[in-house]
C-alpha positions in Angstrom: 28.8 1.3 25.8 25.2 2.8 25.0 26.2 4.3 21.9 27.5 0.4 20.7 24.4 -1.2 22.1 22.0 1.4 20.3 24.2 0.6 17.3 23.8 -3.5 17.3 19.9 -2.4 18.1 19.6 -0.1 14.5 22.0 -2.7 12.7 19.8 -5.9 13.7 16.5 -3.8 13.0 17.6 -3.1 9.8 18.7 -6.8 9.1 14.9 -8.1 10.3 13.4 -5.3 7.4 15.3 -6.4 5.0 14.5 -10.5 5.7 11.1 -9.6 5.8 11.5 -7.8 2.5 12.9 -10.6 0.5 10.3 -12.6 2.0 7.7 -10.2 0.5 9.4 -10.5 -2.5 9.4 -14.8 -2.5 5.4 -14.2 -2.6 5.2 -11.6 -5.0 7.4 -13.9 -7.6 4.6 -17.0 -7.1 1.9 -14.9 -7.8 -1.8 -15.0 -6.7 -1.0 -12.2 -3.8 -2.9 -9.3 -2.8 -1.1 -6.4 -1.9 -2.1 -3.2 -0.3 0.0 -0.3 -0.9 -0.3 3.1 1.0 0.5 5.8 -1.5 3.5 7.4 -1.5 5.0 10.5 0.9 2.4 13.2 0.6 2.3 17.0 1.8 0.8 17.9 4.8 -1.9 16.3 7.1 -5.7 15.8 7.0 -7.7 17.0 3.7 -8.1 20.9 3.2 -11.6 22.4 3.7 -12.4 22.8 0.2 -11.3 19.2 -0.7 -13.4 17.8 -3.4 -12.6 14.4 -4.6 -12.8 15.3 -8.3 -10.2 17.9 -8.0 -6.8 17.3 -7.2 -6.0 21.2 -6.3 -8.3 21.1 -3.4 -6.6 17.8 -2.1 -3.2 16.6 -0.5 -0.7 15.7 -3.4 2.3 13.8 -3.7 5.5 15.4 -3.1 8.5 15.1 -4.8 9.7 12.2 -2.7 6.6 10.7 -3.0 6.7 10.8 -6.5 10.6 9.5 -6.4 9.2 6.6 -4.2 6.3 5.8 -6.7 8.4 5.3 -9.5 10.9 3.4 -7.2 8.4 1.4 -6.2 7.4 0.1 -10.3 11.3 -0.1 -10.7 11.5 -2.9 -7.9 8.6 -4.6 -9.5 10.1 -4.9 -12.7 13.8 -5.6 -11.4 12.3 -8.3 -8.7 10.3 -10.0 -11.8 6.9 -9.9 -9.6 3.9 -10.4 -11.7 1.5 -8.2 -11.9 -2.5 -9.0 -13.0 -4.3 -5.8 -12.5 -3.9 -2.2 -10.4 -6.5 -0.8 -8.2 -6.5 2.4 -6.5 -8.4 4.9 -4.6 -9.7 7.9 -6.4 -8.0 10.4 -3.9 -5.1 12.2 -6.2 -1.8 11.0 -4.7 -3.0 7.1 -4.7 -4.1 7.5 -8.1 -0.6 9.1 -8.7 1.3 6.6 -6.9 -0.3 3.9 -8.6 0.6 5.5 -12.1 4.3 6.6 -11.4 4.8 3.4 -10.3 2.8 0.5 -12.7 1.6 2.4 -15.3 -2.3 2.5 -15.1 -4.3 1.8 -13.1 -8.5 1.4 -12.5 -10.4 2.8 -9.8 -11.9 1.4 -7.3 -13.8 3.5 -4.7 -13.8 1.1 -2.0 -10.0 2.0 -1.7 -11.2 5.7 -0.8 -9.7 7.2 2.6 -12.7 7.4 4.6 -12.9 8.6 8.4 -13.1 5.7 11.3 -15.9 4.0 12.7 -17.9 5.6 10.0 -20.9 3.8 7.9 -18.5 4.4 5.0 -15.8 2.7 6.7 -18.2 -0.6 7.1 -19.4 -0.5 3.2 -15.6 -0.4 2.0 -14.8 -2.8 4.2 -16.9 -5.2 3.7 -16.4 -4.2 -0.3 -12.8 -4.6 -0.1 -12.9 -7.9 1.8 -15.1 -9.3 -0.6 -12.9 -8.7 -3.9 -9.5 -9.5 -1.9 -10.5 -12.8 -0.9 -12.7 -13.4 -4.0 -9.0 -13.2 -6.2 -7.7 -16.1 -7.7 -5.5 -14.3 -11.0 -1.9 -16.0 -11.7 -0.5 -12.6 -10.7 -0.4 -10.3 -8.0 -3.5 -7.8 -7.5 -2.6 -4.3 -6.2 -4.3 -2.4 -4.4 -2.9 1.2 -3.6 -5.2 2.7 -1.1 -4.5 4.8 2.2 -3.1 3.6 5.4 -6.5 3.8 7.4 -7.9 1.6 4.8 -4.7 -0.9 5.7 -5.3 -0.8 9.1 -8.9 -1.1 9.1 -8.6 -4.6 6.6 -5.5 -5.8 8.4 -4.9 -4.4 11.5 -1.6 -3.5 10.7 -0.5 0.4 9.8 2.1 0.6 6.8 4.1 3.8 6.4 4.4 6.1 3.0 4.4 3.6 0.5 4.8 0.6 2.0 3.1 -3.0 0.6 1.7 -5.2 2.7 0.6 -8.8 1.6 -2.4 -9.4 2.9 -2.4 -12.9 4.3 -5.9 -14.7 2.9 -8.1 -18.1 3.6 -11.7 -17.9 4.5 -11.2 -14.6 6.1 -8.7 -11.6 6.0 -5.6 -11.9 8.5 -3.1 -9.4 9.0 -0.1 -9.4 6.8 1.5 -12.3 5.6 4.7 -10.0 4.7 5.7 -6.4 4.2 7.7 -4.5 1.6 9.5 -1.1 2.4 10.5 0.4 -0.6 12.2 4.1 1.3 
Protein backbone atom coordinates (compact mmCIF):
# COMPACT_ATOMS: atom_id res chain seq x y z
CA UNK A 1 0.00 0.00 0.00
CA UNK A 2 2.91 2.68 0.88
CA UNK A 3 5.12 1.53 -1.77
CA UNK A 4 1.80 2.25 -4.52
CA UNK A 5 1.00 5.55 -2.73
CA UNK A 6 4.84 6.71 -2.85
CA UNK A 7 4.59 5.58 -6.45
CA UNK A 8 1.30 7.74 -7.59
CA UNK A 9 3.31 10.60 -5.42
CA UNK A 10 6.80 10.32 -7.84
CA UNK A 11 4.57 9.57 -11.00
CA UNK A 12 2.23 12.81 -10.42
CA UNK A 13 5.48 14.96 -9.42
CA UNK A 14 6.97 14.04 -12.38
CA UNK A 15 3.79 14.82 -14.55
CA UNK A 16 3.55 18.64 -12.72
CA UNK A 17 7.60 19.09 -14.00
CA UNK A 18 7.01 18.20 -17.14
CA UNK A 19 3.57 20.65 -17.56
CA UNK A 20 5.56 23.27 -16.17
CA UNK A 21 8.32 22.57 -18.64
CA UNK A 22 6.24 22.80 -21.76
CA UNK A 23 4.88 25.83 -20.26
CA UNK A 24 8.43 27.29 -20.06
CA UNK A 25 8.83 26.33 -23.41
CA UNK A 26 5.26 28.18 -24.71
CA UNK A 27 7.23 31.52 -23.41
CA UNK A 28 10.42 30.83 -24.69
CA UNK A 29 8.85 30.24 -28.45
CA UNK A 30 7.07 34.06 -28.11
CA UNK A 31 10.04 35.59 -27.31
CA UNK A 32 10.90 38.73 -25.24
CA UNK A 33 11.68 36.41 -21.96
CA UNK A 34 14.42 36.64 -19.54
CA UNK A 35 15.86 33.65 -18.41
CA UNK A 36 18.19 32.91 -15.64
CA UNK A 37 20.06 29.79 -15.88
CA UNK A 38 22.28 28.32 -13.02
CA UNK A 39 25.29 26.73 -14.61
CA UNK A 40 25.51 23.29 -15.01
CA UNK A 41 26.58 20.26 -12.36
CA UNK A 42 29.90 21.42 -10.97
CA UNK A 43 32.65 19.66 -8.62
CA UNK A 44 32.61 20.16 -5.25
CA UNK A 45 31.36 23.00 -2.91
CA UNK A 46 32.31 26.55 -1.98
CA UNK A 47 35.43 28.22 -3.95
CA UNK A 48 39.02 26.94 -3.09
CA UNK A 49 41.38 29.21 -1.13
CA UNK A 50 43.41 30.24 -3.88
CA UNK A 51 40.35 31.02 -6.17
CA UNK A 52 41.08 33.82 -8.42
CA UNK A 53 38.49 34.82 -10.79
CA UNK A 54 40.81 35.09 -13.77
CA UNK A 55 41.99 31.64 -13.49
CA UNK A 56 39.90 28.78 -13.91
CA UNK A 57 42.47 26.24 -12.17
CA UNK A 58 41.98 27.91 -8.87
CA UNK A 59 38.12 27.72 -9.31
CA UNK A 60 35.20 24.98 -9.18
CA UNK A 61 34.73 23.55 -12.84
CA UNK A 62 32.22 21.88 -14.67
CA UNK A 63 32.12 18.17 -14.59
CA UNK A 64 31.50 15.89 -17.06
CA UNK A 65 27.78 15.85 -16.51
CA UNK A 66 27.74 19.28 -16.26
CA UNK A 67 29.26 19.69 -19.46
CA UNK A 68 26.77 16.80 -20.88
CA UNK A 69 23.93 19.00 -19.39
CA UNK A 70 25.32 22.24 -21.03
CA UNK A 71 25.26 21.01 -24.35
CA UNK A 72 21.86 19.40 -23.61
CA UNK A 73 20.62 22.33 -22.62
CA UNK A 74 21.61 24.34 -26.43
CA UNK A 75 20.21 21.08 -28.03
CA UNK A 76 16.71 21.78 -26.48
CA UNK A 77 17.02 25.32 -27.54
CA UNK A 78 17.49 24.54 -30.95
CA UNK A 79 15.02 21.44 -31.19
CA UNK A 80 12.28 23.60 -29.14
CA UNK A 81 12.80 26.54 -31.83
CA UNK A 82 13.22 29.17 -28.84
CA UNK A 83 14.67 32.37 -29.95
CA UNK A 84 17.49 33.53 -28.70
CA UNK A 85 18.76 37.58 -28.76
CA UNK A 86 21.88 37.68 -26.76
CA UNK A 87 23.89 35.38 -23.85
CA UNK A 88 25.03 36.76 -20.69
CA UNK A 89 27.03 35.08 -18.17
CA UNK A 90 29.02 35.36 -15.10
CA UNK A 91 32.77 35.41 -15.35
CA UNK A 92 33.23 32.50 -12.82
CA UNK A 93 34.56 29.45 -15.15
CA UNK A 94 31.79 26.84 -15.24
CA UNK A 95 28.90 29.64 -16.08
CA UNK A 96 31.06 30.90 -18.65
CA UNK A 97 31.42 27.16 -19.76
CA UNK A 98 27.93 26.37 -19.51
CA UNK A 99 26.91 29.27 -21.43
CA UNK A 100 29.38 28.17 -24.27
CA UNK A 101 28.69 24.39 -24.47
CA UNK A 102 25.35 25.16 -24.62
CA UNK A 103 24.67 28.57 -27.12
CA UNK A 104 27.77 29.10 -28.51
CA UNK A 105 29.15 32.53 -27.08
CA UNK A 106 28.43 34.33 -24.97
CA UNK A 107 29.41 38.11 -23.22
CA UNK A 108 30.14 38.78 -19.86
CA UNK A 109 28.49 40.36 -17.58
CA UNK A 110 29.79 40.82 -14.00
CA UNK A 111 26.68 41.52 -12.33
CA UNK A 112 25.97 37.69 -12.86
CA UNK A 113 29.17 37.00 -10.59
CA UNK A 114 28.47 34.52 -7.47
CA UNK A 115 28.84 36.77 -4.67
CA UNK A 116 28.35 35.96 -0.85
CA UNK A 117 24.84 37.05 0.96
CA UNK A 118 23.83 40.07 2.50
CA UNK A 119 27.03 41.49 1.11
CA UNK A 120 27.46 45.19 -0.45
CA UNK A 121 28.29 43.22 -3.51
CA UNK A 122 25.13 41.38 -3.43
CA UNK A 123 23.08 44.99 -3.32
CA UNK A 124 25.22 46.51 -6.47
CA UNK A 125 24.47 43.25 -8.64
CA UNK A 126 21.26 43.24 -7.66
CA UNK A 127 20.19 46.31 -8.28
CA UNK A 128 22.45 45.96 -11.67
CA UNK A 129 20.76 42.94 -12.67
CA UNK A 130 17.32 44.25 -12.05
CA UNK A 131 17.94 47.16 -13.98
CA UNK A 132 18.99 45.39 -17.35
CA UNK A 133 16.23 42.47 -16.84
CA UNK A 134 13.47 44.74 -16.75
CA UNK A 135 15.06 47.29 -19.06
CA UNK A 136 14.80 44.26 -22.08
CA UNK A 137 12.43 44.59 -24.72
CA UNK A 138 14.59 42.30 -27.79
CA UNK A 139 12.14 40.03 -30.02
CA UNK A 140 14.02 37.10 -28.46
CA UNK A 141 14.87 35.55 -25.36
CA UNK A 142 17.88 37.17 -23.18
CA UNK A 143 19.84 34.60 -21.20
CA UNK A 144 21.34 35.00 -18.47
CA UNK A 145 23.58 32.08 -17.00
CA UNK A 146 24.60 33.12 -13.57
CA UNK A 147 24.73 31.09 -10.10
CA UNK A 148 21.92 29.92 -8.05
CA UNK A 149 22.42 32.58 -5.20
CA UNK A 150 22.19 35.14 -7.79
CA UNK A 151 18.59 33.35 -8.67
CA UNK A 152 17.49 33.36 -5.49
CA UNK A 153 18.56 36.69 -4.50
CA UNK A 154 16.51 38.25 -7.89
CA UNK A 155 13.61 35.84 -7.66
CA UNK A 156 13.30 34.29 -4.61
CA UNK A 157 13.17 31.05 -5.96
CA UNK A 158 16.48 28.50 -5.90
CA UNK A 159 16.92 26.48 -9.35
CA UNK A 160 19.04 23.32 -9.26
CA UNK A 161 22.27 22.52 -11.65
CA UNK A 162 21.22 23.98 -14.66
CA UNK A 163 17.91 24.74 -14.48
CA UNK A 164 16.07 28.04 -16.32
CA UNK A 165 13.93 30.04 -14.67
CA UNK A 166 11.72 32.74 -16.57
CA UNK A 167 11.74 35.52 -14.62
CA UNK A 168 8.33 36.85 -14.49
CA UNK A 169 8.57 40.94 -15.28
CA UNK A 170 6.31 44.28 -15.05
CA UNK A 171 7.33 47.30 -13.11
CA UNK A 172 9.30 45.17 -10.76
CA UNK A 173 10.96 41.61 -10.69
CA UNK A 174 8.53 38.71 -9.39
CA UNK A 175 9.50 35.31 -8.96
CA UNK A 176 9.32 32.95 -11.81
CA UNK A 177 6.82 33.03 -14.29
CA UNK A 178 7.95 29.21 -15.35
CA UNK A 179 10.83 26.77 -14.90
CA UNK A 180 12.75 24.54 -17.29
CA UNK A 181 14.65 21.32 -16.00
CA UNK A 182 16.80 20.17 -18.49
CA UNK A 183 18.50 16.78 -16.16
Amino acid sequence: MIRTAIAVLLLSLATMQAAATEAGWALLREGGQVVLISHANALGHGEPANFDIESCATQRNLSDRGREQARRMGALFFARAAPIDAVLSSRYCRAYETATLAFGDAEIFDALDNFEPGSEAEKKQIAALRERILAYSGAGNLIMVTHPAVIEALTGARPRDAEAIIVSRSNEIKGAAARITFN
